[in-house]
N, C-alpha and C positions, 0 to 999 in steps of 0.2 A: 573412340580410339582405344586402343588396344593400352595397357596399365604397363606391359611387361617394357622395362626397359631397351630402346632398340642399341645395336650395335653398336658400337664408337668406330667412325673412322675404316666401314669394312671389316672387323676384327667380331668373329665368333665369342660366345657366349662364356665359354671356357678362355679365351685370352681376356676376355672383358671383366669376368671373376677375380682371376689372377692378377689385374692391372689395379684392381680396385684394391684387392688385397695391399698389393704393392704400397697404392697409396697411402694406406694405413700406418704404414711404418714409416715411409717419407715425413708424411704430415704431421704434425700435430693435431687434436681432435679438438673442434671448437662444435657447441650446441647450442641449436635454441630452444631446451627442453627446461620441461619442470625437474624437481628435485627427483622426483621418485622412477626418471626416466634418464640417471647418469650414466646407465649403462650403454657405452659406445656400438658394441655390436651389433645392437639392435637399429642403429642408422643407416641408411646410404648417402652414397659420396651426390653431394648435391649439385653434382653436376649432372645427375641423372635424376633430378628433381622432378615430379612430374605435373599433373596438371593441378593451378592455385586459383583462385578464387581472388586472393589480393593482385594480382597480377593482372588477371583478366577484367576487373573492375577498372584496375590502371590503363588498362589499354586502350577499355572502352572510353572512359574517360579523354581520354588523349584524342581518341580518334572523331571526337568532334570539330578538334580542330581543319582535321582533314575532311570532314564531310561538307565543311565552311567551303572549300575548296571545289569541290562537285556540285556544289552549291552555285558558287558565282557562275561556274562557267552554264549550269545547266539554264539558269534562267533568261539568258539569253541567246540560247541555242533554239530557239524558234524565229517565225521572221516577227518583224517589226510590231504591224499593225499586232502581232497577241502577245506581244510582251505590255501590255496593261496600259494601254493610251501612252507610249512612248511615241510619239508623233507629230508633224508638225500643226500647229495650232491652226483651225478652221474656225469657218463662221461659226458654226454649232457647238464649238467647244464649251467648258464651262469651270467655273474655279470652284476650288473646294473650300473654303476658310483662303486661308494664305498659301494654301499649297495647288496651285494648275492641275489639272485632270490631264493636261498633256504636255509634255516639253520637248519644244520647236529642235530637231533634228533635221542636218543633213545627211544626205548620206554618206559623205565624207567625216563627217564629226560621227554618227553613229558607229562605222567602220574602227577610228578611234578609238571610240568609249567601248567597243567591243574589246578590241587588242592590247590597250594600256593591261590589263588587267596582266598579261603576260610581261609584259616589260615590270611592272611592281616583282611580280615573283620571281626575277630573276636579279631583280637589286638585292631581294626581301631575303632568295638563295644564298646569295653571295658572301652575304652580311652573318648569316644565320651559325657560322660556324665559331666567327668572331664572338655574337652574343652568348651562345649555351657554354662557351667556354670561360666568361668572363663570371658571369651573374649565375652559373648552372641550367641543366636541362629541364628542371622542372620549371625555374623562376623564370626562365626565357619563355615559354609558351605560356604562366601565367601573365607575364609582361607582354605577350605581342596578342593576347585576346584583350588587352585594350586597345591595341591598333584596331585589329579588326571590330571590335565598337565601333571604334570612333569612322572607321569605315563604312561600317553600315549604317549610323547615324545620319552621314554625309548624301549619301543616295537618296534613304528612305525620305529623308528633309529636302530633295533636288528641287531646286526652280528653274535652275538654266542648263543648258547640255555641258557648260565649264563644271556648273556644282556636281552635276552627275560622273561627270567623268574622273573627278579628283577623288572621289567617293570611289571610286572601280579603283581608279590606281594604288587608293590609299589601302584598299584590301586585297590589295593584291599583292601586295609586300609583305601584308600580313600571312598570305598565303605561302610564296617563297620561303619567309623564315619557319612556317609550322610547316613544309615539306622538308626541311632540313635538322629540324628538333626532334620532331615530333620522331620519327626513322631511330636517329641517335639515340636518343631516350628511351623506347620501347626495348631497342635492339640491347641494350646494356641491363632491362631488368629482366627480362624474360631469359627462362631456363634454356642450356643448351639445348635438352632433348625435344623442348618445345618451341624453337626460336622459329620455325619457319612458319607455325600456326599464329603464332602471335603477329610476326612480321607482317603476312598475309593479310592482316587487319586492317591496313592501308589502302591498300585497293578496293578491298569490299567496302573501305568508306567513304571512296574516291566515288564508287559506281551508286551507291546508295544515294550521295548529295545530287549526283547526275538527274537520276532516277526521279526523285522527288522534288527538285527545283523544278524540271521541265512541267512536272504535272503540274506545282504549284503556278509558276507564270500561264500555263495554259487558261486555266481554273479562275486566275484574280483578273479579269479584262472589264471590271467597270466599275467607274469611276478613279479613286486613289487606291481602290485596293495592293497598286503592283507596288506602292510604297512597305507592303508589310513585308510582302513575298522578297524584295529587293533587301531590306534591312534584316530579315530572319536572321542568317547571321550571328548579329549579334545577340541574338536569348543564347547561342552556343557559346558564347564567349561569357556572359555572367554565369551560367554554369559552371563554365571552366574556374573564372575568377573565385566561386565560392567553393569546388571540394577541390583544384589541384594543392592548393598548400597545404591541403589533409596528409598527402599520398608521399610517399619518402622520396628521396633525391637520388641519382643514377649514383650506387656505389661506388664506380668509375672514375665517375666526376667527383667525387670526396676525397678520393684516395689521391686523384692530380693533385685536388685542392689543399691538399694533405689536412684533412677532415678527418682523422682516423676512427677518432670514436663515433661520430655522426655517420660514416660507412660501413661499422660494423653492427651500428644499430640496425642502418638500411640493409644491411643482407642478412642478416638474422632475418628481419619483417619477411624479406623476398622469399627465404627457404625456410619459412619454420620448420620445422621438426628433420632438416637436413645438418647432416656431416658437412661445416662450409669450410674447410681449413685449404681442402685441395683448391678448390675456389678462389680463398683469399690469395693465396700462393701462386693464379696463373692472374689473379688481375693485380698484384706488384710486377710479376712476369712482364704483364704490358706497358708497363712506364717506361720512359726515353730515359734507361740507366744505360750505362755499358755495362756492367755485371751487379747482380745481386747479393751477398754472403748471404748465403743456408744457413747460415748457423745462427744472423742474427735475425736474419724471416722465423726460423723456428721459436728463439727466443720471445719473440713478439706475441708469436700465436700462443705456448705457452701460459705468457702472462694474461693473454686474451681468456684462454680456457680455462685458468686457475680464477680470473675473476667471476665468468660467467658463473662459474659452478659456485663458488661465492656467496654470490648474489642468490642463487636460486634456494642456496644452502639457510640464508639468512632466515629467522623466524619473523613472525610479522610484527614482534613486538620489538623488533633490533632493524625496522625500516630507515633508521637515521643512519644508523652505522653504516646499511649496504648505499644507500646515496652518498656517501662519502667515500666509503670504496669506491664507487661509479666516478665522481667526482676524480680521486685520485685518478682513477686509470685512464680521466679524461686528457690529463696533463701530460699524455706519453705523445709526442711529438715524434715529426720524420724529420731523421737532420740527415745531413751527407757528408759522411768524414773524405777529409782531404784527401786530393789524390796522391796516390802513393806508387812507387817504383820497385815494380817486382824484378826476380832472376830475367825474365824473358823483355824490361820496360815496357811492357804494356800499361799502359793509364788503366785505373777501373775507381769506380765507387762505391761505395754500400752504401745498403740502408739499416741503418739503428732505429732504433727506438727509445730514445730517454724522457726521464722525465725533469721537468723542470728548464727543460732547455729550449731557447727560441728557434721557430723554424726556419731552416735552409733552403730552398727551393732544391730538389734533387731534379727534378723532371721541368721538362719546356716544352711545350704545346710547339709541335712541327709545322710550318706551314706549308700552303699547296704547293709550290717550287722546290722546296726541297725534297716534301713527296714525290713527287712526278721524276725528279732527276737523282731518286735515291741516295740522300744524302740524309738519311735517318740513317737512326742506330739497324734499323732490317732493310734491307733494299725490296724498297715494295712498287717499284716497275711494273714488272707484269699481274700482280694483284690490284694494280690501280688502273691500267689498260684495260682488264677483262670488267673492272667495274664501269668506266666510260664508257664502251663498245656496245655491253649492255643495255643503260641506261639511252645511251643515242637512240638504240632499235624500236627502243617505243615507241618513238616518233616517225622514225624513216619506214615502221611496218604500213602505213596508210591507215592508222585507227583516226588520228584526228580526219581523215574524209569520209569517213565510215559515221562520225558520230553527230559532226556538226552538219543539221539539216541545209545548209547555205550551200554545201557540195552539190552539184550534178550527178554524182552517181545515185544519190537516194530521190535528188528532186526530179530529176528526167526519166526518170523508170514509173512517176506516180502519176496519176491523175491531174495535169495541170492547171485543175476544173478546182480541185479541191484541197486549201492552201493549208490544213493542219493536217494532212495526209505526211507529210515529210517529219514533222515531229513529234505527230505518234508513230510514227515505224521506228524511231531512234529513241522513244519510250518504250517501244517493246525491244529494242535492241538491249538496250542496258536492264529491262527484268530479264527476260532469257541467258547475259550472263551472268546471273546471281548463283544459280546452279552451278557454274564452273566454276565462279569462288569456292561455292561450300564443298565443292569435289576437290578443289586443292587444297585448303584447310585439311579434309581429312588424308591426301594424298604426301603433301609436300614432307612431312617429316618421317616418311616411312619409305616411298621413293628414289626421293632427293632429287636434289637441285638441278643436276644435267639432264636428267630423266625428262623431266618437267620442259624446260629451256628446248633440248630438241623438239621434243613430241609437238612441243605451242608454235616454234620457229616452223617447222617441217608442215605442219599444218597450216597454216597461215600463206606459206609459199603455194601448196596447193589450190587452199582459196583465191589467191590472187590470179593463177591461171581459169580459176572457173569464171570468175568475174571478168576478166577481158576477155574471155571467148563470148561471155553472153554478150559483154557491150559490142562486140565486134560479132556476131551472128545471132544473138538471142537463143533462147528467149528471157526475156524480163524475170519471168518466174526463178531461172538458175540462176541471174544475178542476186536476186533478194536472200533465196538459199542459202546463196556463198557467202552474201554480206552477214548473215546471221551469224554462219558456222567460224568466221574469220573471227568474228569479236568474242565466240565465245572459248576460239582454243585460245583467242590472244587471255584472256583470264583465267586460264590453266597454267601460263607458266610467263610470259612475254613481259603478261604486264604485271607480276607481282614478286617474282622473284629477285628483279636489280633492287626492287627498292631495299628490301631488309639483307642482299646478299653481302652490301654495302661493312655492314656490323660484323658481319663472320669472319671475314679476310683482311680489314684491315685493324691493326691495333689499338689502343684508347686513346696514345699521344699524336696517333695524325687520322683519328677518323672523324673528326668536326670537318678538319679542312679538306677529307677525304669526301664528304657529303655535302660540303657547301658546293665544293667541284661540282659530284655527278649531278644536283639538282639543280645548280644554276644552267649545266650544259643542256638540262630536259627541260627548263623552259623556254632558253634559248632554239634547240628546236623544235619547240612547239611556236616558237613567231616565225621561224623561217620556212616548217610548213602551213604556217596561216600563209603566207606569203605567196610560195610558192603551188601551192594546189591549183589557187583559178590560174594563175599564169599556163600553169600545164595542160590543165581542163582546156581555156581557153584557145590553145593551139592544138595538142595531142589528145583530147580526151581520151580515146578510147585506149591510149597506151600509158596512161596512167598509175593503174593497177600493175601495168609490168614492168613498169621501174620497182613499184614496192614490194614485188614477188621476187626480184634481183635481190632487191638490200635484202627479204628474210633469206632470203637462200644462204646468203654469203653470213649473214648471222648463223644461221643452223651451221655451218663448215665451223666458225669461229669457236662458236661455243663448244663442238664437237674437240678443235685442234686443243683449245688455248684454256679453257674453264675450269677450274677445279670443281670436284665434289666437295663439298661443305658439308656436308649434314651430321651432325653428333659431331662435328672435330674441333677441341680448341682451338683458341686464334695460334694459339702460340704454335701449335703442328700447324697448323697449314701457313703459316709465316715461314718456321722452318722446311717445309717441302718447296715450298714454292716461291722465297724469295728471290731476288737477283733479274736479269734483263728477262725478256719476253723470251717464251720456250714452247716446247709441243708438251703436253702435260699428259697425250695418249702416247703409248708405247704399245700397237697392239699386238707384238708378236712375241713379246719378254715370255710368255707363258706357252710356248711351243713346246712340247715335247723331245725327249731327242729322237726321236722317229719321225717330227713333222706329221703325225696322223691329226686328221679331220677335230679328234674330241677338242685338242688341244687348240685347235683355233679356235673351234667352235665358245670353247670359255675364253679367249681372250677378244672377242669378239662384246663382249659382255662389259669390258674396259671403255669402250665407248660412250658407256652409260655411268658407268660406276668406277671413276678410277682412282 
């Protein structure tokens, strides 16, 4: 990727100079430099941070929990007889120790142990916004890779289709809360300029657990092997358990927690060698205040940057003194002076900073009813709309019939001669989209977000016409084409952008409960189209695919009318452009000339993409 800082927000190089300059003088100048590097100018404003080493270890880190995820569901997205003597017990069966070489299933109880896994993540969702808000975002995924332990314990140890199934569900809660953390948490360390690379990290850990579960159940069919393949799992979670309490805490979540010096450590670590003051400045911005005093934010930073430089100033032989300094400056607490009654009665609060004094709660974590019915401090309606509508589509596109081999579109098109013929096409499905991850990785933050969200919707809708014309006149060959081409634009943009889009738009006091929402509602319809596909197959098959070429359609319109562009913009401008009820966020003819000539459409024509 290209080093050069990309634009903020639409705004050329020369407004972005000048902006920056700006902020120079606004802010206070806070560093996380050695002594002999005090001199400010030589910094950028670290919201044009660019690419870190500690971040991207963080991320990888994290995103084991999610590969846990593509994990469960992979290994048993083949049929029965190859997911590793899961079957009912014959004459010829045989025991291993204390553990059965097969456990007695029906088909109705398999069906179960399949789909519980989805009901857990959508408890595990629910819940998940509650816990990183309570305990922190880091301590909540080091806490829920003991669930998923004790999840995978429970399987890999199964004697009866009950043990095995509490074992699915138990990880599968685990999974719901690491799709709702893990998003938050990423989304809060990672740099503006690089949030959609990092976010992105989701889905390529989504497709990669996919990827390699399926081989692995393939691969372990005798004896107890499918005990390791089922429990793997948990080696991701002691992993986690041993380096996440390394890695620092969401600055965000300190700052609610009113952690002040434990946040300013973590964003120092985040941005070394960045100017973070503009920073510290928009994430007090995202607290549930009614108003902030400038005068006493600058105060803070200030004493922030008189100690840093301090400390850095200190000789090695005066290290007790600067720990006492640090010490002192830990004691500066956030309190909230009483509300007070201005000329106009307006209520407002600030935030100080003193020391010595107990803390006041200034800020209150919003919950989802208030979100949803804009009764925060920003009416965030239609930025919480365009995150559900999103998030819905990934389901309602037909990737879940595309991936699990139990579908008819992939199993009726194959050799019905040859029964892992359906779950190696759905293991070359998910390497083939590896590439369109790694192409929007390099794509999404130079792009952006609409670019992306059209091109994958728009695409996808076509796919779905090619696929029901073949089911409905062949041949076979343009179905598997289309099935291909369909999952790989869907990992261009469908399916990686709600996840992290999540963090851009909505603020730090309602984006737990803003994510426990959109991920509870994407497991939810990920059970109602497990549900609902054979029902449909079994009566309409072949017009299957043109139900879910309608839902992208009307996605591509949506995204088109209602989406903001996100990319390079604080939350705080795109809270202020786009808060209040649901609206058209394209205007494509603001840019007409007053002649109405062609050029003049022709660029407003470009707002479509970029507005």
């Amino acid at each position: 990727m290209s080093s050069e800082p990309a634009a903020v927000c639409g705004k050329d190089s020369g407004e972005q100079s000048a902006q920056h300059k700006q902020s120079r003088t606004m802010y206070p100048r806070v560093f996380a430099v050695d002594l002999h590097d005090v001199d400010g100018d030589r910094f950028q404003d670290s919201r044009q941070a660019g690419f870190s080493w500690y971040v991207l270890t963080t991320t990888l880190l994290v995103s084991l929990s999610v590969i846990s995820i593509g994990w469960s569901f992979g290994v048993v997205n083949v049929s029965k007889s190859s997911i590793c003597q899961i079957s009912p017990l014959g004459p010829g069966n045989t025991h291993s120790g204390e553990f059965p070489n097969r456990i007695p299933f029906s088909n109705s109880a398999w069906t179960i142990a399949v789909g519980i896994l989805a009901v857990g993540g959508f408890l595990g969702a629910l819940v998940s916004g509650a816990i990183s808000d309570s305990i922190g975002r880091r301590n909540a995924l080091v806490v829920n890779n003991g669930l998923c332990l004790a999840g995978s314990v429970l399987m890999g140890t199964a004697t009866t289709a009950v043990h095995f199934t509490l074992g699915r569900f138990v990880i599968g809660i685990a999974c719901g809360v690491a799709s709702g953390v893990a998003n938050t948490y990423v989304g809060e360390i990672a740099p503006l300029k690089w949030h959609g690379f990092y976010g992105s990290f989701f889905q390529l850990s989504i497709v990669i657990g996919l990827l390699f579960g399926q081989l692995a159940a393939m691969h372990a069919t005798g004896g107890t092997g499918w005990r390791i393949v089922v429990a793997f799992p948990g080696v991701f979670s002691l992993i986690q358990i041993a380096l996440l309490p390394l890695r620092v805490e969401s600055p965000r979540y300190l700052l609610k927690a009113h952690h002040i010096n434990e946040a300013r450590h973590a964003l120092l670590t985040l941005r070394r060698g960045y100017d973070v003051a503009a920073e510290w400045q928009e994430s007090l911005l995202s607290l549930d205040v009614v108003e902030i005093n400038a005068s006493n934010v600058r105060y803070h930073s200030d004493q922030w940057s008189a100690t840093a430089a301090a400390a850095s100033a200190v000789p090695a032989n005066d290290q007790a003194d600067a720990t006492a300094l640090d010490k002192n400056d830990s004691k500066m607490t956030m309190k909230t002076k009483g509300h007070k009654t201005v000329d106009d009665n307006v209520a407002a609060s600030s935030l100080t900073f003193a020391e010595n004094m107990p803390v006041e709660r200034a800020t209150h974590v919003s919950g989802v009813w208030q979100t949803l019915c804009g009764r925060t401090r920003d009416d965030l309606r239609h930025l919480m709309a365009c995150c559900i509508v999103l998030m819905v589509l990934q389901q309602l596109s037909g990737i879940s019939a595309i991936l699990f081999s139990d579908s008819g579109v992939v199993r009726d098109i194959l050799d019905p001669f040859s029964p892992l013929s359906a779950p190696w096409t759905c293991v070359v499905v998910c390497g083939t989209s590896l590439p369109a991850i790694f192409l929007c990785l390099a794509c999404v933050d130079r792009l952006g977000r609409r670019a992306l969200l059209l091109g994958s919707l728009g695409g996808m809708s076509v796919c779905c016409v090619l696929i029901s014309a073949g089911l409905f006149y062949g041949p076979n060959s343009m179905v598997m084409a289309a099935v291909f081409l369909c999952y790989f634009v869907f990992n261009m943009g469908a399916g990686i952008v709600p996840w992290f889009i999540i963090s851009e738009v909505i603020p730090s006091y309602s984006l737990s409960a803003a994510t426990a929402l959109c991920c509870s509602l994407y497991w939810v319809m990920s059970i109602a189209t497990g549900l609902m596909v054979p029902l449909i197959e079994n009566i309409v098959p072949q017009w299957l695919f043109v139900i879910f070429g309608c839902f992208t359609l009307a996605g591509f319109l949506l995204v088109m009318l209602f989406v903001p562009e996100t990319m390079n913009c604080p939350i705080t401008e795109v809270v202020k452009k786009h808060s209040g009820n649901i609206h058209v966020v394209v205007k494509p003819y603001r840019r007409l000339n007053a002649s109405g000539s062609i050029g003049g459409t022709s660029r407003s024509l470009l707002e479509l993409f970029k507005c």
